[in-house]
VMD Tcl script that builds the backbone (N, CA, C; Angstrom):
set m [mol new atoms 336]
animate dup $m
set s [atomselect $m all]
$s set {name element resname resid chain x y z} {
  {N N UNK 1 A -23.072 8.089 5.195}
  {CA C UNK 1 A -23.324 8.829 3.980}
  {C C UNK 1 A -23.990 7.880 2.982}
  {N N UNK 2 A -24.908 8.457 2.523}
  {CA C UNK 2 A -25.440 7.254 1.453}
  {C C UNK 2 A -25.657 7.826 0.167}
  {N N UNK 3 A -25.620 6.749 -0.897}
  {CA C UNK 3 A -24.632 6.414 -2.215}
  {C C UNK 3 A -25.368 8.163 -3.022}
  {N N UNK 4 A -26.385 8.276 -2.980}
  {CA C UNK 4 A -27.362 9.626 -3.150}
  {C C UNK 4 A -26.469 10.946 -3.310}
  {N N UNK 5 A -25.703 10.901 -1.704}
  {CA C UNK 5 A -24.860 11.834 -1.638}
  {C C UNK 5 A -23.722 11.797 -2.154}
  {N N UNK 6 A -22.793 10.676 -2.570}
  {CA C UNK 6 A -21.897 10.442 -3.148}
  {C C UNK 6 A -22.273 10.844 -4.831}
  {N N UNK 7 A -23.833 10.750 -5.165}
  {CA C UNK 7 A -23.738 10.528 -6.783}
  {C C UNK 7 A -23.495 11.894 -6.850}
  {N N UNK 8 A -24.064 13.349 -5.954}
  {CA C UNK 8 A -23.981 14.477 -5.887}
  {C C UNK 8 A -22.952 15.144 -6.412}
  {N N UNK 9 A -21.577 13.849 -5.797}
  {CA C UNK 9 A -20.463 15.196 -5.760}
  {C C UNK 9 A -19.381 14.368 -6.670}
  {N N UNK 10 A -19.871 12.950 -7.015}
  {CA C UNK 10 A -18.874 11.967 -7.962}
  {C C UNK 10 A -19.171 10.450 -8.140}
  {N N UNK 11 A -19.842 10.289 -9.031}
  {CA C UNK 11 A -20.002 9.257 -9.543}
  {C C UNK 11 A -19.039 8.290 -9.207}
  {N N UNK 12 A -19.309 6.866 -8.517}
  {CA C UNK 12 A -18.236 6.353 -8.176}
  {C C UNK 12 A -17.692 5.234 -9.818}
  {N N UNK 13 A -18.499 5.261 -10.374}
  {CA C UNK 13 A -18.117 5.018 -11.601}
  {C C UNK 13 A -16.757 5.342 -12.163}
  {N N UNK 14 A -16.951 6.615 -11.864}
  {CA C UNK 14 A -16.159 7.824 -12.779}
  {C C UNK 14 A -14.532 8.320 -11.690}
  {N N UNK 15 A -14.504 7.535 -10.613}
  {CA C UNK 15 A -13.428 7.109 -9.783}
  {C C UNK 15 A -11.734 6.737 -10.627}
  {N N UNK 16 A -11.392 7.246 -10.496}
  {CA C UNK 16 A -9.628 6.498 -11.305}
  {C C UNK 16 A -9.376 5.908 -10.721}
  {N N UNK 17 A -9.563 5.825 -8.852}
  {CA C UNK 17 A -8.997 4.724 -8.154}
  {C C UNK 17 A -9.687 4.278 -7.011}
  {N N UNK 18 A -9.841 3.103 -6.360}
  {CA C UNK 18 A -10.316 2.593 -4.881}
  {C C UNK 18 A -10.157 4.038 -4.361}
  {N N UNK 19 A -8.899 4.688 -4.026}
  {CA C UNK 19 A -8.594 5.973 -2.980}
  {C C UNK 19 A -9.409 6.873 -3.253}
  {N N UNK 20 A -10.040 7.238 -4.601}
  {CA C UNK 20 A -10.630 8.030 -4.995}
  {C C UNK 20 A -11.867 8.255 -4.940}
  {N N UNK 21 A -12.721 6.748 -4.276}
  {CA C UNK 21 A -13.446 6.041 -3.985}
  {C C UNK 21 A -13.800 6.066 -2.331}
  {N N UNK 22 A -12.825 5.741 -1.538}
  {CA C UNK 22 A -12.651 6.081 -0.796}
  {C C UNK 22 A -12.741 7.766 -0.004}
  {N N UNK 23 A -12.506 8.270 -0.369}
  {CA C UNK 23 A -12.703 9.938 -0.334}
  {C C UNK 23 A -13.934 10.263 -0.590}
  {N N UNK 24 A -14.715 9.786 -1.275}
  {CA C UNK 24 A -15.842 10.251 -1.752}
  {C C UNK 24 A -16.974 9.522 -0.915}
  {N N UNK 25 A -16.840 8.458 -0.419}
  {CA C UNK 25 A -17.536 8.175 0.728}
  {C C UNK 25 A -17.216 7.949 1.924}
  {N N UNK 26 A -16.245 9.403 2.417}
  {CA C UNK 26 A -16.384 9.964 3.075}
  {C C UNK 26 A -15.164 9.330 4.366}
  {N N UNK 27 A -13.594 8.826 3.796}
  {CA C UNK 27 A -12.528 8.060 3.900}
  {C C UNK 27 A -11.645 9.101 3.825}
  {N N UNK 28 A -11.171 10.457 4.109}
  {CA C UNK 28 A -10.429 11.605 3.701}
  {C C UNK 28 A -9.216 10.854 4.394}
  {N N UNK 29 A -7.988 10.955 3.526}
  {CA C UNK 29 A -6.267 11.359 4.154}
  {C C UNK 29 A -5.971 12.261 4.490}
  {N N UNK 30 A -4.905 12.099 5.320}
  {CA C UNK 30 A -4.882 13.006 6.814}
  {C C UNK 30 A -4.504 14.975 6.069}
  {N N UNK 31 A -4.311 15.430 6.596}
  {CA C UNK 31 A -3.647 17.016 5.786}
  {C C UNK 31 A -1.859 16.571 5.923}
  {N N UNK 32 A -1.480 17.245 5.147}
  {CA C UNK 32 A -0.078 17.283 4.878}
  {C C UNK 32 A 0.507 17.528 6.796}
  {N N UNK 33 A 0.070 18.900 7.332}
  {CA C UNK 33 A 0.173 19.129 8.301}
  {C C UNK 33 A -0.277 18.454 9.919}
  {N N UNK 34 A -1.447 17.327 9.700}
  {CA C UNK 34 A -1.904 15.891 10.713}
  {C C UNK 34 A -0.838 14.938 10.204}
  {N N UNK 35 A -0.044 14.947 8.609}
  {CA C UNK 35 A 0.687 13.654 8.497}
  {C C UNK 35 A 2.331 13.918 8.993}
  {N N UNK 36 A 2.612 15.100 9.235}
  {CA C UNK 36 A 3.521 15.507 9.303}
  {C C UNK 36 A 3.843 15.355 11.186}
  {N N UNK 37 A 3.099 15.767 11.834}
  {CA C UNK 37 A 2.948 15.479 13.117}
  {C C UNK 37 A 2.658 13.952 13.645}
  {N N UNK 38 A 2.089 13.465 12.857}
  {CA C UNK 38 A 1.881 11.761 13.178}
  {C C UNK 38 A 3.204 11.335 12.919}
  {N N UNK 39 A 3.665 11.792 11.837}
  {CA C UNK 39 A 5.386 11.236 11.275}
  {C C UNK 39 A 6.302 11.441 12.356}
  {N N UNK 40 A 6.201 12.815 12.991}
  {CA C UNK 40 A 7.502 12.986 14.053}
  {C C UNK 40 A 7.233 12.319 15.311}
  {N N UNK 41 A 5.387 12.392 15.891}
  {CA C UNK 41 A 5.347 11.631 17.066}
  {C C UNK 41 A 6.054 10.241 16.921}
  {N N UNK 42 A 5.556 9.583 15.948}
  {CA C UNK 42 A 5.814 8.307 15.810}
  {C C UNK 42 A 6.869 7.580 15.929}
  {N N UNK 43 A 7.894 8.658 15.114}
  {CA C UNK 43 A 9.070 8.316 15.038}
  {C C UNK 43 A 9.784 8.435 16.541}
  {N N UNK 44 A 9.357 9.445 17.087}
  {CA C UNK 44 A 10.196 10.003 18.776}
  {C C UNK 44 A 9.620 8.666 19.731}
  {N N UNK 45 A 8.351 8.178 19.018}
  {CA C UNK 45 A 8.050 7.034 20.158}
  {C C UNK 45 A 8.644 6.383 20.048}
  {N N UNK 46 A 9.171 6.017 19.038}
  {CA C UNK 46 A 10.260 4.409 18.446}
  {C C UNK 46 A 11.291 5.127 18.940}
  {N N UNK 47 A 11.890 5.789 19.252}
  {CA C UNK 47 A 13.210 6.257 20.126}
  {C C UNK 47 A 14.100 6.461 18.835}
  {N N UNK 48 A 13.402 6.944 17.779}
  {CA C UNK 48 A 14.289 6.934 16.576}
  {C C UNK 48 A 15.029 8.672 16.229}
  {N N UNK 49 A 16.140 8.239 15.511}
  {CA C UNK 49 A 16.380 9.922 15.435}
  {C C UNK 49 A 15.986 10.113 14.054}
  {N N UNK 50 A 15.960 11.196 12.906}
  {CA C UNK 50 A 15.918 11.552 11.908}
  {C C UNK 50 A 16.601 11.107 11.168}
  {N N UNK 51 A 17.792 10.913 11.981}
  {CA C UNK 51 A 19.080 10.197 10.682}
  {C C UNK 51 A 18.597 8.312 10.766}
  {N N UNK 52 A 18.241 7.720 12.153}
  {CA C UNK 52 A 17.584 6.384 11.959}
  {C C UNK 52 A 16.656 6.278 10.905}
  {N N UNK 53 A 15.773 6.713 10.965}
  {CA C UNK 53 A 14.698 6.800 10.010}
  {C C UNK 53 A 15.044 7.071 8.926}
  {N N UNK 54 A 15.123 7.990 8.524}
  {CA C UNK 54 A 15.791 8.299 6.966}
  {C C UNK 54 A 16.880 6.747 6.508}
  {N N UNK 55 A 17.644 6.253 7.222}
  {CA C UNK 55 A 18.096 4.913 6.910}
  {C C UNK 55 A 17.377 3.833 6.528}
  {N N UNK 56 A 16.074 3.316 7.745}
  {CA C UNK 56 A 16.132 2.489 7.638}
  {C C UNK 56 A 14.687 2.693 6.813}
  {N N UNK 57 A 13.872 3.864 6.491}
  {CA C UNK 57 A 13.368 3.990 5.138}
  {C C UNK 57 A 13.738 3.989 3.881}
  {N N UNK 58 A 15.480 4.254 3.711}
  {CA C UNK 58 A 15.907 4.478 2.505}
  {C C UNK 58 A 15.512 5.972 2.066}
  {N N UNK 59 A 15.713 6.778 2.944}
  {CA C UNK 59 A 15.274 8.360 1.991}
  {C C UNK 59 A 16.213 9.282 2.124}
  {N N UNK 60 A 16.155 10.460 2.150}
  {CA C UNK 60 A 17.325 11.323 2.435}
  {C C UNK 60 A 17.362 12.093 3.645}
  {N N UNK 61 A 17.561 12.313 4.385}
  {CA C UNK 61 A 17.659 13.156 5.523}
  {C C UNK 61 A 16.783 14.702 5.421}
  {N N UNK 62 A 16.684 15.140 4.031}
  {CA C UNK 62 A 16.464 16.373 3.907}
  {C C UNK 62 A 14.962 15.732 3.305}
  {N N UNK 63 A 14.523 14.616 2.798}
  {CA C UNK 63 A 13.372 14.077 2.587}
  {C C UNK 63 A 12.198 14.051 3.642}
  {N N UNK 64 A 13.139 13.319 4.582}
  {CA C UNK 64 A 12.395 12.848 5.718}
  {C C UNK 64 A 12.215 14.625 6.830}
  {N N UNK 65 A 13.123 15.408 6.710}
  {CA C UNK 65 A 13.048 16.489 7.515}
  {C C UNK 65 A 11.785 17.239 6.632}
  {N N UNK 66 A 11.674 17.362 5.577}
  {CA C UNK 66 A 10.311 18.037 4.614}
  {C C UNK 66 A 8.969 17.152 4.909}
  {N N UNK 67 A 9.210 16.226 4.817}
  {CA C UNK 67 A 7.821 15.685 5.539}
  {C C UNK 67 A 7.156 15.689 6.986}
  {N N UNK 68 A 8.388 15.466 8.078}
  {CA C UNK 68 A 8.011 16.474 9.500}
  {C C UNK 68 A 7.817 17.494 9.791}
  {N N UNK 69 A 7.994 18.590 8.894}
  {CA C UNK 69 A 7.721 19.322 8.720}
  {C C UNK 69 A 6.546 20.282 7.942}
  {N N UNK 70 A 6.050 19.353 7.000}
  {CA C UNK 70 A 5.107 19.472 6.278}
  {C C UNK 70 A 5.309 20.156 5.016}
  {N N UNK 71 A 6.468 20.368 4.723}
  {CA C UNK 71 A 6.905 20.981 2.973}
  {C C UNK 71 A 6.293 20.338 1.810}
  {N N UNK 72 A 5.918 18.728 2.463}
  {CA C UNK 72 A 5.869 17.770 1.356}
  {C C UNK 72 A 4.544 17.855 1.416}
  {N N UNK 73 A 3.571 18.107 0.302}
  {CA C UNK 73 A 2.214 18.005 -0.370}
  {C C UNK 73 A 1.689 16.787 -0.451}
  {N N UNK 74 A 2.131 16.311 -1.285}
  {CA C UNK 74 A 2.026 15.147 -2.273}
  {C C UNK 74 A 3.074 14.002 -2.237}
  {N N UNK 75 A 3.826 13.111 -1.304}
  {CA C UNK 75 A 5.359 12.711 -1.510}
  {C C UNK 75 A 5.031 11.763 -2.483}
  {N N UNK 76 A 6.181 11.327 -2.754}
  {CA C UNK 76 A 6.368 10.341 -3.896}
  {C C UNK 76 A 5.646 8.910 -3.243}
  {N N UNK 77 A 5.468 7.805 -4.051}
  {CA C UNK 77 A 5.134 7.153 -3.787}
  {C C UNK 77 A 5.935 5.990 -2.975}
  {N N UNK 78 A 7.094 5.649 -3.749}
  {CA C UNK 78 A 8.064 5.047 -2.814}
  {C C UNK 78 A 9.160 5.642 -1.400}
  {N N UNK 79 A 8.417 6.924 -1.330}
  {CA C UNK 79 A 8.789 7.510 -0.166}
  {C C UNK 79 A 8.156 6.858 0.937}
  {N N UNK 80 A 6.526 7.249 1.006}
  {CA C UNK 80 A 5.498 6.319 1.559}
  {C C UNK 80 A 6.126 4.799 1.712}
  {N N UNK 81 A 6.121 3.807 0.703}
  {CA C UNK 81 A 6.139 2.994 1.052}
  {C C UNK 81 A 7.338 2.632 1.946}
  {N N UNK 82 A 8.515 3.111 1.794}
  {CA C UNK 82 A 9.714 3.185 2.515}
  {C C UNK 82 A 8.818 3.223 4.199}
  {N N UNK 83 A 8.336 4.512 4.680}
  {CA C UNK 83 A 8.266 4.757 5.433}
  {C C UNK 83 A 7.215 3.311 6.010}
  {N N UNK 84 A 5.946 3.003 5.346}
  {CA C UNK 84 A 5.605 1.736 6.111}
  {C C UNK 84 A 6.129 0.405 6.143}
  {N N UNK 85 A 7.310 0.544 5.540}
  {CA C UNK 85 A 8.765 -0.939 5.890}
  {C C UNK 85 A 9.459 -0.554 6.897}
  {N N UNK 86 A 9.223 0.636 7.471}
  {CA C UNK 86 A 9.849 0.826 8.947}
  {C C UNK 86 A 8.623 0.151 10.179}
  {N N UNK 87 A 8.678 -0.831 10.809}
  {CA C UNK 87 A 7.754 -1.606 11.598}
  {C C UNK 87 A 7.178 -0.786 12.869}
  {N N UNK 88 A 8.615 -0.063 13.302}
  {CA C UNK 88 A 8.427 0.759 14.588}
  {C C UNK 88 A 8.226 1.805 14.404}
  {N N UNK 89 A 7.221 2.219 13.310}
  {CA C UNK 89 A 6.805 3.301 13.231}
  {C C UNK 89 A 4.899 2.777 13.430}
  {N N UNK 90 A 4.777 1.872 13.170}
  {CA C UNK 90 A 3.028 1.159 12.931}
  {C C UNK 90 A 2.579 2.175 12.392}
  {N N UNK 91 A 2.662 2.832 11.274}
  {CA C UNK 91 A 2.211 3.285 10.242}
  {C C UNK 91 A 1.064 2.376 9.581}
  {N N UNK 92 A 0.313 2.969 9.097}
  {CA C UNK 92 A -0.834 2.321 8.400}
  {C C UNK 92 A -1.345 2.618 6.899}
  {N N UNK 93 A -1.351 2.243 5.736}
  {CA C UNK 93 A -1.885 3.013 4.839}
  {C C UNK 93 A -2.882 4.028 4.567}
  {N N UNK 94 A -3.820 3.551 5.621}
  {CA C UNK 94 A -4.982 4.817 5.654}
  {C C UNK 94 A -4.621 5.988 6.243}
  {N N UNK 95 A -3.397 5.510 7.239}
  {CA C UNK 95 A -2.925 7.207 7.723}
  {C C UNK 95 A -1.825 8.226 6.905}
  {N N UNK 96 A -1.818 8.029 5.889}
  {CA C UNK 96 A -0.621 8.121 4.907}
  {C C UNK 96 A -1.633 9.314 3.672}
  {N N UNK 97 A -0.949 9.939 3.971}
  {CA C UNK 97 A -1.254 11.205 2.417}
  {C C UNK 97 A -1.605 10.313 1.207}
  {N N UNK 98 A -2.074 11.434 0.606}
  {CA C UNK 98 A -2.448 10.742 -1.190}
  {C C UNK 98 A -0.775 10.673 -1.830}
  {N N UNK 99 A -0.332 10.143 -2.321}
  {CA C UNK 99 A 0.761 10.165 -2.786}
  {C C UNK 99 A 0.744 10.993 -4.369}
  {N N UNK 100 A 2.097 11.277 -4.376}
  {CA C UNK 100 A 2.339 12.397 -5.660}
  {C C UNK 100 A 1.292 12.231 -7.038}
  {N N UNK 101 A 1.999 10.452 -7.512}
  {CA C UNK 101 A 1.610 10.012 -8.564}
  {C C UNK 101 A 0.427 9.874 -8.599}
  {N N UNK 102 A -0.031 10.616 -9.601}
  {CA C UNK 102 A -1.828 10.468 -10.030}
  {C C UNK 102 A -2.839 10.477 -8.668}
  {N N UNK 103 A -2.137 11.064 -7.780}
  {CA C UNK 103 A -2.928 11.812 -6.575}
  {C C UNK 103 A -3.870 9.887 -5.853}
  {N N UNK 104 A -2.926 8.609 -6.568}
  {CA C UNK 104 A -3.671 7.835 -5.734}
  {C C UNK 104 A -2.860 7.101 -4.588}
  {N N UNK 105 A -3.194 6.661 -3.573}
  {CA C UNK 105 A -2.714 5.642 -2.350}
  {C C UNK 105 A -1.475 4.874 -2.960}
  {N N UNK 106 A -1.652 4.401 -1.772}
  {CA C UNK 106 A -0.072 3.204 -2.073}
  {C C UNK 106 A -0.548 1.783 -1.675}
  {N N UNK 107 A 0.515 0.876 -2.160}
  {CA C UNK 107 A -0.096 -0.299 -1.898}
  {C C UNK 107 A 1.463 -1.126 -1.036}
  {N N UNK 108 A 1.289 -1.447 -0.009}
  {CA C UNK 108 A 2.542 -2.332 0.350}
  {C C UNK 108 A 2.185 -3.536 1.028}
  {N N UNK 109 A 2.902 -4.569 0.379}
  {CA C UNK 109 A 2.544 -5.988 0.958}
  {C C UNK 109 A 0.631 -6.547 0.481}
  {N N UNK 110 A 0.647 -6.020 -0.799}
  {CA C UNK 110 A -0.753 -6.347 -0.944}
  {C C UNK 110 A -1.971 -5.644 0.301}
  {N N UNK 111 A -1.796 -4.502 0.926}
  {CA C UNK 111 A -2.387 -3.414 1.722}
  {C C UNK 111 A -2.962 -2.616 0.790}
  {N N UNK 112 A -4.133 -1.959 0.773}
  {CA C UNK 112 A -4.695 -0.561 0.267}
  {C C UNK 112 A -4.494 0.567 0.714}
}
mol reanalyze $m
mol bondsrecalc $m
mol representation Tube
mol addrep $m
């Protein structure tokens, strides 16, 4: 995509964030419903149950069941990051929804 087409639809100037930046040339996060299915494969590969996960992310059981499910839109931001401090999940930031707050990314361990 070149910068032409980007000025079309958003000035990268006029960006609030890298993520926002990202999207616009042409970097989209996954749908609620691709992140929601990446979340449960992932987790069933790590041999993890719902109640593991929800632990060793720190979230709630009924947190982590809304996001496999896809209830969750937008999650919070330290939901996300919870979830990429779980190792055996190899989660990645780019595969991770826009988060709630101000619709931008997350950052963990100095990651974009």
């Amino acid at each position: 995509m070149t910068l032409s087409l980007v000025d079309e639809t958003m000035s990268l100037r006029h960006c609030r964030s890298h993520e926002e930046a990202r999207e616009a040339l042409g970097a989209p996060r996954p749908s609620v419903d691709e992140f929601a299915s990446l979340l449960r494969a992932r987790r069933e590969r790590a041999g993890l149950s719902r109640e593991d996960l929800a632990s060793l992310a720190r979230l709630s059981l009924g947190t982590l069941r809304n996001l496999e499910t896809g209830r969750v839109s937008r999650p919070q931001r330290e939901t996300l990051r919870g979830l990429l401090r779980v190792e055996a999940l190899r989660l990645t930031p780019s595969e991770m929804p826009l988060a709630r707050r101000y619709g931008v990314g997350i950052r963990v361990g100095g990651m974009a």
